[in-house]
N, C-alpha and C positions, 0 to 999 in steps of 0.2 A: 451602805448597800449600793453597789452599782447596777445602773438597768440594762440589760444586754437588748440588740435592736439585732430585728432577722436581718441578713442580706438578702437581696435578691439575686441571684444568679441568672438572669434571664439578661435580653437586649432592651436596651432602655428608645424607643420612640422619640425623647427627648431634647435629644442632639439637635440642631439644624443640618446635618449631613445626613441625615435619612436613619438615623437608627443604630449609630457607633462604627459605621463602617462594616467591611465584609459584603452585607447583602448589597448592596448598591443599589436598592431599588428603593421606591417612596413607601410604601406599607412597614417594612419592618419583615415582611415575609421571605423567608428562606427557602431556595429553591436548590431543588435535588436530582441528582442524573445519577446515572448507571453507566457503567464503563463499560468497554466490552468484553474484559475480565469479570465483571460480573460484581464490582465495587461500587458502591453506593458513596457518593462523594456529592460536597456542595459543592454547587454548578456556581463556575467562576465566569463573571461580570468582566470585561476589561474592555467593553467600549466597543468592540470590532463592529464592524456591520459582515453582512454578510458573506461576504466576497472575499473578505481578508483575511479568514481561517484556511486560505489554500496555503498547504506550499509548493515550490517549484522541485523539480526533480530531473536531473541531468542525464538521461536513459542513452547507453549506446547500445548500439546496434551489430557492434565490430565494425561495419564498414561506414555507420553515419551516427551523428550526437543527434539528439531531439531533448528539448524543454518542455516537460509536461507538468500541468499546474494541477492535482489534485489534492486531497482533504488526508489531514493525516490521520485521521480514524480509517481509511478507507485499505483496503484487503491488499495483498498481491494480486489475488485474479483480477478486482477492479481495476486494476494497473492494465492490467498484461489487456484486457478490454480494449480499453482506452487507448493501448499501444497496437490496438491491430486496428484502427483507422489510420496509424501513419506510416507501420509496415509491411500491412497487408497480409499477414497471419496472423492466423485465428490464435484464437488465446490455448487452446489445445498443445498448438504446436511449438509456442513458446515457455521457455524456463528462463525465472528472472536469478539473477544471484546479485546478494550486495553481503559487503563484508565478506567475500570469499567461502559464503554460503548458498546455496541453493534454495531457495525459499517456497512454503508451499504457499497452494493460492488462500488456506483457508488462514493466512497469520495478516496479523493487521500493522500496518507501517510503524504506529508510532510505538505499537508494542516492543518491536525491534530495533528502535532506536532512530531510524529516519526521518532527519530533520530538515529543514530546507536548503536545496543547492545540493544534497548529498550525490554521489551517482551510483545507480542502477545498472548490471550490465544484463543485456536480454537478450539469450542463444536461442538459434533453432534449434528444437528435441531431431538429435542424430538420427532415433531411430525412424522419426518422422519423414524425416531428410531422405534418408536411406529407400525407404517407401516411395516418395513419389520420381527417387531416380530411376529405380528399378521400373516402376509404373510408368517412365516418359519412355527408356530405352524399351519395354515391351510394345508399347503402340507406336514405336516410329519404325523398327525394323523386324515386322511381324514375318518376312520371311525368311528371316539368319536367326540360327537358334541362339539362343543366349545362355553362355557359360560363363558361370562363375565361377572366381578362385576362392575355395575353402579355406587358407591359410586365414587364421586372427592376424597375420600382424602385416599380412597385406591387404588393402582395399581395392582392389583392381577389378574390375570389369570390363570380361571380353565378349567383342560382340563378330 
């Protein structure tokens, strides 16, 4: 007659590396995060301290490059934020595109694939554009009327 012996399936304590490896902690306890997908996944250990979970991000401007160091969980709007202390517009007025997409504020980098070093290219919203040109030639020549050409496919303003 042969004796059969339960297995355990579980993590064995036993080890000197803390528990068989994975958790990386000293208890043996497994620790759990939430993705912003909304996945429940064990929360990976790999040493980082704090500071080293940024990545870097290559943002032009059209006319200038800027190296921005944020978290790659972190949004486009937090971006476009973060890009109006070096551009000087509001995040309103800015639309980022990467990959030849236009991204909205509420998608989050690494869900899209943004890794470190990648680049970001970040326009002024035209019609935004359009607004305060309109708004500077009204307050600067309050006494010439200002006519505009109706054609789409010209952008001319006379004044």
């Amino acid at each position: 007659m042969i004796k059969l012996r339960a297995k355990r399936f579980c993590r064995s304590n036993s080890k000197p590396n803390g528990g068989g490896g994975g958790g990386g902690g000293g208890g043996g306890e497994i620790k759990w995060e939430v993705r912003p997908g909304g996945l429940l996944v064990q929360k990976r250990d790999n040493g980082k301290s704090v500071g080293e979970g940024m990545i870097r991000l290559k943002v032009s401007t059209v006319t200038q490059w800027h190296d921005i160091s944020i978290q790659p969980t972190s949004t486009f709007g937090e971006l476009k934020v973060r890009l109006t202390e070096v551009t000087g517009l509001e995040a309103r007025e800015q639309r980022a595109l990467y990959r030849g997409k236009e991204r909205e504020d509420e998608e989050f980098l690494h869900m899209v694939g943004v890794k470190d070093m990648d680049k970001v290219l970040v326009l002024e919203d035209p019609a935004i554009k359009e607004k305060k040109l309109l708004h500077l030639l009204s307050t600067t020549s309050t006494n010439q009327p200002l006519l505009l050409d109706h054609n789409p496919n010209l952008h001319t303003i006379t004044v």
